[in-house]
C-alpha positions, 0 to 999 in steps of 0.5 A: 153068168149066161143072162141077167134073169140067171144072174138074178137067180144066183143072186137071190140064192145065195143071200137066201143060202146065207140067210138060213145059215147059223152057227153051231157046230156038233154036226148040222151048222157050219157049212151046212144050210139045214141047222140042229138044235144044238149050241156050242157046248158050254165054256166053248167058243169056235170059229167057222170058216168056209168057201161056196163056190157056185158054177159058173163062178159067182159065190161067197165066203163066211168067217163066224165065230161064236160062244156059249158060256158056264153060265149060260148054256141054253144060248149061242151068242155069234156073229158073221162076216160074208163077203159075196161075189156075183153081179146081183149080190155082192158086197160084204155083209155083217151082223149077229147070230144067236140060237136059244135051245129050249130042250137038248137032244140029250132029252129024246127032241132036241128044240131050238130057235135060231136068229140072225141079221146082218146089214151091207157094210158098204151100203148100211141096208138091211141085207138079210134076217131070219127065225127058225124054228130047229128041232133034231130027232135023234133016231140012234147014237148014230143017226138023226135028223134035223127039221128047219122052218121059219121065216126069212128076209132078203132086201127089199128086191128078195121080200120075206118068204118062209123057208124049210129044210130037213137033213139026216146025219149018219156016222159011217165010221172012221171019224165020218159023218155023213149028211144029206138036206133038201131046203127050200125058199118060197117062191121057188128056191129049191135045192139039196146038198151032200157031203162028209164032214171030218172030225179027227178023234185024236183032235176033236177041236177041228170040223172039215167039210166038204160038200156039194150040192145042187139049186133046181133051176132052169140049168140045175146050178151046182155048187161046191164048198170047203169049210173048217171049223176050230174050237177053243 
């Protein structure tokens, strides 16, 4: 940390990166901050595994497994563990995802809302909350975009403000998928984030991320991450 106002705004950041997070896992989600419309597809649980890493140091690390099931395959029932590092922020933090998709991409617009909260484990504070409204526009068979907007809560020093977002997806080939996303918090969270995100044909179970993106503040922090995800 350079001074305690960075450090504040580090902190802020990272619980509103975690606050917008859910959990599916077909090409937005994961380690992505802008969602899709999409659940998990039915009969399928997963396990979301990833690692920010924040310049200078601080960061936070995501364990989030989650289903949907036969019988209902309009909902994505999960949950998350996120332990942060920084001197605002950290602690471990737990609690519920859940998405409910209204219409499936498959059908032209794909129509969904996302919730999720989670307390400090150490402290039993409400630690952060979300709804979101997700919506996926499939442009081709291998381009689309996903749109992000809804409402968030970050403790009682980070009050509720709205958030946006909006990603495109490209799959450039050889098991590839290129994403790009731009978000933002009020009052002045502003940011985007890059990256690849391997899905091996001959293993289609397994999702590697690796991506990079950037806060605009006054020092226009960057932060890294590494994700896996594994389907059963």
């Amino acid at each position: 940390m350079k001074n305690n106002s960075h450090g504040l705004f580090l902190g802020t950041l990272l619980w509103a990166v975690a606050a917008i997070l859910a959990s599916p896992t077909l090409a937005a989600g994961g380690a992505h901050i802008v969602d899709d419309s999409e659940v998990e597809t039915p009969g399928t649980c997963h396990l979301e595994l990833w690692v920010s890493r924040f310049v200078p140091g601080d960061g936070y690390a995501n364990v989030g497994p989650a289903c949907t099931f036969l019988k209902i395959p309009w909902l994505e029932v999960g949950a998350a563990y996120q332990h942060y590092w920084d001197d605002i922020a950290a602690g471990p933090l737990v609690g519920p995802q859940i998405k409910i998709n209204f219409q499936p991409a498959s059908e032209g617009l794909g129509v969904a809302l996302g919730l999720n909260a989670a307390v400090n484990a150490r402290t039993g504070e409400l630690g952060l909350a979300s709804l979101l409204a997700l919506v996926t526009i499939p442009v081709t068979e291998k381009f689309r975009i996903n749109v992000n907007a809804g409402w968030s809560y970050l403790n009682d020093e980070n009050p509720t403000a709205f958030f946006w977002g909006g990603q495109v997806e490209v799959d450039v080939g050889w098991d590839v998928t290129l994403m790009m996303e731009a978000f933002g918090r009020q009052p002045g969270v502003i940011g985007n984030q890059m990256g690849l995100r391997y899905t091996p044909a001959a293993h289609p179970r397994f999702d590697f991320d690796l991506l990079v993106g950037t806060i605009f503040d006054q020092d226009s922090t960057k932060f890294f991450t590494l994700g896996v995800t594994v389907r059963f």
